[in-house]
C-alpha positions in Angstrom: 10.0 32.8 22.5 7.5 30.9 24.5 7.4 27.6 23.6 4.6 26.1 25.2 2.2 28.8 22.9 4.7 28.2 20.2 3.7 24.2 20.4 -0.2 24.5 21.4 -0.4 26.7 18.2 1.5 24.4 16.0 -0.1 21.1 17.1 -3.6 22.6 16.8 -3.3 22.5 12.9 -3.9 19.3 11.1 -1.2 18.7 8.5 -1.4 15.1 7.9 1.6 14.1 5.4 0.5 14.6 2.1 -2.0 17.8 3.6 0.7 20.0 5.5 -0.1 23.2 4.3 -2.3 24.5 7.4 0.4 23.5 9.8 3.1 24.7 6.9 1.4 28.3 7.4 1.7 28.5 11.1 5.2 27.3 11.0 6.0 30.0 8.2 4.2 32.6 9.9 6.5 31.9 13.3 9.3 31.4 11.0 9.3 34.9 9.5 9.8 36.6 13.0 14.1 35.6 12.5 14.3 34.7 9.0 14.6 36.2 5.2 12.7 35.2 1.8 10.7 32.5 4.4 8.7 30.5 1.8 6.0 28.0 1.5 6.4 25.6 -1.6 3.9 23.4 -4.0 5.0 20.4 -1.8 4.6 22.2 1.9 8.3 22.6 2.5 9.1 25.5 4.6 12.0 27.6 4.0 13.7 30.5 5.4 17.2 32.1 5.4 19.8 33.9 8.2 22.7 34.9 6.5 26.4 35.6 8.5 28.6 38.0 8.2 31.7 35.8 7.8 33.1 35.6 4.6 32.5 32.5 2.3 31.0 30.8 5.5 29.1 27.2 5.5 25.6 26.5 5.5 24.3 24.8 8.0 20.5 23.4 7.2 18.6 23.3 10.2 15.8 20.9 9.6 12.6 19.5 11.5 9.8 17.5 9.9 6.1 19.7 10.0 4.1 16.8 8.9 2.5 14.4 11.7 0.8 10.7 11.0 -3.2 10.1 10.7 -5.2 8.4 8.5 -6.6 8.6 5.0 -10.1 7.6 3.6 -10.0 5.0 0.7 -13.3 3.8 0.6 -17.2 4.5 1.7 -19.4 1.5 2.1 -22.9 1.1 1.5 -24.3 1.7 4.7 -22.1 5.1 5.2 -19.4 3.7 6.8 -15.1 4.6 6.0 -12.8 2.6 5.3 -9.0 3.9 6.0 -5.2 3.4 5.4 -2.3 5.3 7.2 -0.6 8.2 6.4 2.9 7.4 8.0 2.9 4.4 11.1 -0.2 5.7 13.5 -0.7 3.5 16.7 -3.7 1.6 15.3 -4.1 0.0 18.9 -4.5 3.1 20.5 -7.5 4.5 17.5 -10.1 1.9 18.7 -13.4 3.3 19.8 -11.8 7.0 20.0 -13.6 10.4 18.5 -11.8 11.2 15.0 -12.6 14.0 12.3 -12.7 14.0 8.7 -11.0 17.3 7.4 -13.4 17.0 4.1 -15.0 19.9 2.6 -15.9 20.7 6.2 -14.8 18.9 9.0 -17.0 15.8 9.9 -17.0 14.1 13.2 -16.8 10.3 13.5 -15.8 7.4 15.9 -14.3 4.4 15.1 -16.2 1.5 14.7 -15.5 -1.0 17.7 -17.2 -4.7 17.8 -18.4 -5.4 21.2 -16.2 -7.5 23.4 -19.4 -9.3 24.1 -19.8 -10.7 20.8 -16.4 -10.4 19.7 -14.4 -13.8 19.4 -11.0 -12.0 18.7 -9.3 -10.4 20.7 -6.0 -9.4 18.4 -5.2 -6.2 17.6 -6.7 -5.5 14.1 -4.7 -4.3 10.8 -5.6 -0.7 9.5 -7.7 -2.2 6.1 -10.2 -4.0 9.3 -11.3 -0.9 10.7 -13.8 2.0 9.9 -15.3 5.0 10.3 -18.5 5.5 11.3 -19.9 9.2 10.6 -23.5 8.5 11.3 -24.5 9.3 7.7 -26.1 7.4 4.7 -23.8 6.8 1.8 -25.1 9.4 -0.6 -24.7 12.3 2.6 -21.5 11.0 2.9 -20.3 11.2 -0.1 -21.7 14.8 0.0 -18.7 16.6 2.0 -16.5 13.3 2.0 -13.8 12.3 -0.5 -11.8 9.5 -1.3 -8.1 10.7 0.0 -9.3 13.2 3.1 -7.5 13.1 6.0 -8.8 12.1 9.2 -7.5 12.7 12.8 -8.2 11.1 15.9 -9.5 14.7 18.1 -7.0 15.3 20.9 -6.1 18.6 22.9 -3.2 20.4 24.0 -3.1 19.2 27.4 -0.6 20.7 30.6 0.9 18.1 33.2 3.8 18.4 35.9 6.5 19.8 35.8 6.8 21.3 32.3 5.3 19.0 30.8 2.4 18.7 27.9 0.6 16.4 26.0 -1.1 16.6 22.3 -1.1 15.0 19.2 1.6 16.2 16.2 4.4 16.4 19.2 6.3 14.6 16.4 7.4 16.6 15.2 6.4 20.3 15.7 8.3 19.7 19.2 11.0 20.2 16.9 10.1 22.9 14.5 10.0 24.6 18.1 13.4 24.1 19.5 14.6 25.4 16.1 12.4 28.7 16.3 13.6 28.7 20.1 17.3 28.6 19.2 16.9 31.2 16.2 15.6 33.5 19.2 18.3 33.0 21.0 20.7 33.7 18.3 19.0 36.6 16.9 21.0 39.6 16.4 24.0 37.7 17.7 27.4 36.7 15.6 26.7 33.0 13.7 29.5 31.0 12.1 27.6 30.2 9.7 24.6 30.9 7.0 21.3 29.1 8.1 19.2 27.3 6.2 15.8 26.3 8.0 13.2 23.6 6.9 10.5 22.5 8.1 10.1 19.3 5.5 6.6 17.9 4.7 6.1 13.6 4.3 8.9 12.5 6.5 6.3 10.4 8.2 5.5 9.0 4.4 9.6 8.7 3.6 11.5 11.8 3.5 10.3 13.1 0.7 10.2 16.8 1.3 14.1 16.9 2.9 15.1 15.0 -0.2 13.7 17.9 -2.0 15.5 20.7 0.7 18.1 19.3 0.5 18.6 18.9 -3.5 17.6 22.6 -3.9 19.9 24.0 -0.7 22.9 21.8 -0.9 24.4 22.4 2.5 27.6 21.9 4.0 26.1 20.5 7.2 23.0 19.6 8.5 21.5 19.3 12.4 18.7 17.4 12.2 15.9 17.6 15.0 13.2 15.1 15.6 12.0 12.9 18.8 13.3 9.6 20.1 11.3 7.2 22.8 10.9 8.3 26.0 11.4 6.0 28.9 8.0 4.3 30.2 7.5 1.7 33.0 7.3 -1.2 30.3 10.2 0.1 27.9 13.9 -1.2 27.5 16.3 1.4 29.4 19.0 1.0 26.6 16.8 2.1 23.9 14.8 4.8 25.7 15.7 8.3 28.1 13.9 9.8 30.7 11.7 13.0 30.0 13.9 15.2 31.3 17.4 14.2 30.5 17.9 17.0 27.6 18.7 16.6 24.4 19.9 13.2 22.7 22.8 13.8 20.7 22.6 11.1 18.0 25.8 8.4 16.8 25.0 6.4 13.9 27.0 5.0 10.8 24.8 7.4 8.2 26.0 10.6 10.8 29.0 12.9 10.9 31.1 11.3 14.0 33.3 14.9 14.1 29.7 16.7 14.1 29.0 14.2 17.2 31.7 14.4 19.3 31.3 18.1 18.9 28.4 18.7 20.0 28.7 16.4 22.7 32.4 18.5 23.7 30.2 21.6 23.1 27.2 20.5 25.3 29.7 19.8 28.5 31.5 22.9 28.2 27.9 24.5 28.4 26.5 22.8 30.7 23.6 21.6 28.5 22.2 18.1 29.6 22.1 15.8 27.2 22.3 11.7 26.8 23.4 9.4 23.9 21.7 8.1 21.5 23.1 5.5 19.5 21.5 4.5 16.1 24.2 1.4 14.3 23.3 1.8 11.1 20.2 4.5 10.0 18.2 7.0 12.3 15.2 6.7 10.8 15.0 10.5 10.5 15.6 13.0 7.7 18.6 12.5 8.5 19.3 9.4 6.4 18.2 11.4 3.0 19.7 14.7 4.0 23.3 13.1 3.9 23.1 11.6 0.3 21.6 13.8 -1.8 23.5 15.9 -4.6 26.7 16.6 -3.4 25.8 15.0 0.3 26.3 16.9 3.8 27.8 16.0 7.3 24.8 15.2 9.3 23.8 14.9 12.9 20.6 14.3 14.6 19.3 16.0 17.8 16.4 14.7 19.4 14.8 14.5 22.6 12.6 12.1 24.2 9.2 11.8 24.2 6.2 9.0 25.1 3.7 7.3 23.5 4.7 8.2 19.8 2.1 8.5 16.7 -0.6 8.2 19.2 -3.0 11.2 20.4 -1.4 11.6 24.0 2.7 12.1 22.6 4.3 13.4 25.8 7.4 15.9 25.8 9.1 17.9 28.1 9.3 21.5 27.5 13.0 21.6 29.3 14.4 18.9 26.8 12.9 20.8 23.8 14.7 24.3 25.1 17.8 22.3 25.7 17.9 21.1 21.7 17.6 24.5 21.1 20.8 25.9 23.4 22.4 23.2 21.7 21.5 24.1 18.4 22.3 27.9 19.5 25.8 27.7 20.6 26.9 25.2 17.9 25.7 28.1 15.0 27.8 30.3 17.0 25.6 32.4 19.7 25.2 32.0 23.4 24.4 28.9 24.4 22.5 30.7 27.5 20.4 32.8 25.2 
C-alpha cells in the first residue's frame, strides 16, 4: 500500500466529529481492499472483518479514530458575520486571521475575523465564543447556504517535506487509519492468530463516542489501539515528547493491558522495529480508555507515534513512524513483521 496516497486521500475529506461520513467513505472504500461485510453505520463508524483459520481464536479490534477537530457555526449576526464553538480541542491560537470554509449547502469561503494590532489593546489569546467568521455576505445571503450546526475548517493542503515527511490537517488521526490499512497489507493472505475486527470510530475528538459503540456491539478479547502522541519540538519537554522518527510509541498506562505491553515491546526488539515508550500514569486520553470498560471489557494497548503541532492545520508525521505502527501491528496479529 502506499501510504503517503493513502493519507493525502484521507486527509482531503472533511469529517469534522459529528460530520464523518465523507471521510467514513474513503476509509471504507480503502478498507474493503483486505476486509469482509466492511460497513458504514448511522453514527459513521467503520467496520470490517478478517476472519482466521484457527479454531475458536480471539478477536483482536484494531481501532483508529476517523474523525478530526474544527469548528461548528452557532450563530449569524446581523451584519453577516459567524459566530463558532469547537468540535473537539482545535488550536484556537493558531485559527487567527487564517482562510476557513463553511461545508454548508455548498462550501463557503471565509477568514477569521482578526482586530488590528493597531487598535487592539489586548493582546491575550482569545476564547473560541470571541471569535468569528466573516464570509463577506449580508445576513439574509448568509443564512441562504449557511446553517446553524455546519462545520467549518480552517483550508490546509497536503504538503511534502524532508525526509519522509508530510504535513496536513486531520493527521490525527487518519495517520492512523493508515498504519492499520498498511499492516492489513502486509498480512494479507498470510496465517493470523487471530479474527480482526477493524474500526475506524467517529467523535473520539468529542469523547469516544463511536468506540463505545464498537466496542459494545464487537466485544473483543483485545484491542490495539492507534492514535498520535506529541512530537518533540524545540520548545517541548523531552520526557513527554519523541522525535519524528523514533517509530512507534508503545503505550504503559494503569487503564492498559501491562502483558499486551511488554509484548509488544519483547515483539518489537526481536523484529527490529524501532520504537520508544510512552508512559500514560493513569488514562491515555485515546479510545483506549472506553474500549477497555465496555460490556464484558478487553485487554487494551495503545500504539502511537509522534507527531507536531496537534489540532492545528500544519500536524506533522513521519511516514517511517506510521509504517513502523503498522509492522508492529502486523507481526503481533500473527504475519511477517517485514511485510
Amino acid at each position: 500500500m502506499d501510504i503517503k496516497a493513502a493519507l493525502k486521500a484521507l486527509t482531503e475529506e472533511i469529517g469534522v466529529s459529528g460530520d464523518e461520513f465523507s471521510a467514513s467513505a474513503k476509509a471504507a472504500e480503502l478498507l474493503s481492499c483486505y476486509a469482509q461485510n466492511v460497513t458504514v453505520d448511522d453514527f459513521g463508524n467503520v467496520s470490517g472483518y478478517v476472519k482466521c483459520d484457527v479454531p475458536n481464536a480471539k478477536t483482536l479490534l484494531l481501532d483508529a479514530h476517523i474523525d478530526r477537530v474544527g469548528l461548528i457555526v452557532t450563530y449569524i449576526d446581523d451584519n453577516g458575520f459567524l459566530s463558532v464553538g469547537a468540535c473537539g480541542s482545535p488550536d484556537i491560537k493558531t485559527y487567527l486571521a487564517q482562510s476557513v470554509t463553511v461545508h454548508g449547502k455548498r462550501t463557503v469561503k471565509g477568514v477569521v475575523s482578526t482586530l488590528p494590532p493597531h487598535v487592539s489593546q489586548n493582546n491575550k489569546t482569545p476564547e473560541i465564543g470571541d471569535i468569528s467568521i466573516d464570509v463577506g455576505m449580508t445576513k439574509e445571503q448568509a443564512e441562504e447556504v449557511i446553517s446553524l450546526g455546519d462545520r467549518v475548517t480552517v483550508n490546509s493542503r497536503f504538503r511534502e517535506l524532508c525526509g519522509g515527511i508530510v504535513s496536513a490537517s486531520a493527521i490525527d488521526d487518519r495517520s492512523g487509519v493508515c498504519a492499520i490499512l498498511e499492516a492489513l497489507d502486509m498480512l494479507n493472505g498470510k496465517p493470523l492468530k487471530y479474527n480482526l475486527a477493524v474500526c475506524f470510530s467517529a467523535q473520539e475528538e468529542t469523547g469516544e463516542r463511536g468506540a463505545k459503540q464498537a466496542a459494545f456491539r464487537i466485544q473483543p478479547d483485545e484491542a490495539l489501539i492507534v492514535d498520535v502522541s506529541f512530537g518533540r519540538t524545540p520548545d517541548s519537554d523531552p520526557k513527554e515528547t519523541a522525535k519524528l522518527g523514533s517509530g512507534v510509541m508503545i503505550g504503559f498506562s494503569a487503564c492498559l493491558d501491562k502483558g499486551m505491553s511488554n509484548a509488544l515491546r519483547e515483539l518489537a526488539k526481536s523484529e527490529n522495529i524501532p520504537f520508544t515508550e510512552e508512559i500514560m500514569p493513569a488514562s491515555t486520553g485515546t479510545n483506549a480508555d472506553a474500549i477497555g470498560v465496555v460490556g464484558k471489557g478487553a485487554k487494551c494497548c495503545t500504539l502511537s507515534f509522534p507527531i507536531r503541532y496537534m489540532h492545528t492545520s500544519v500536524e506533522t508525521v513521519d511516514l517511517n513512524d506510521i509504517s513502523a505502527t503498522a509492522r508492529l501491528i502486523a507481526a503481533y496479529a500473527g504475519g511477517d513483521a517485514n511485510g
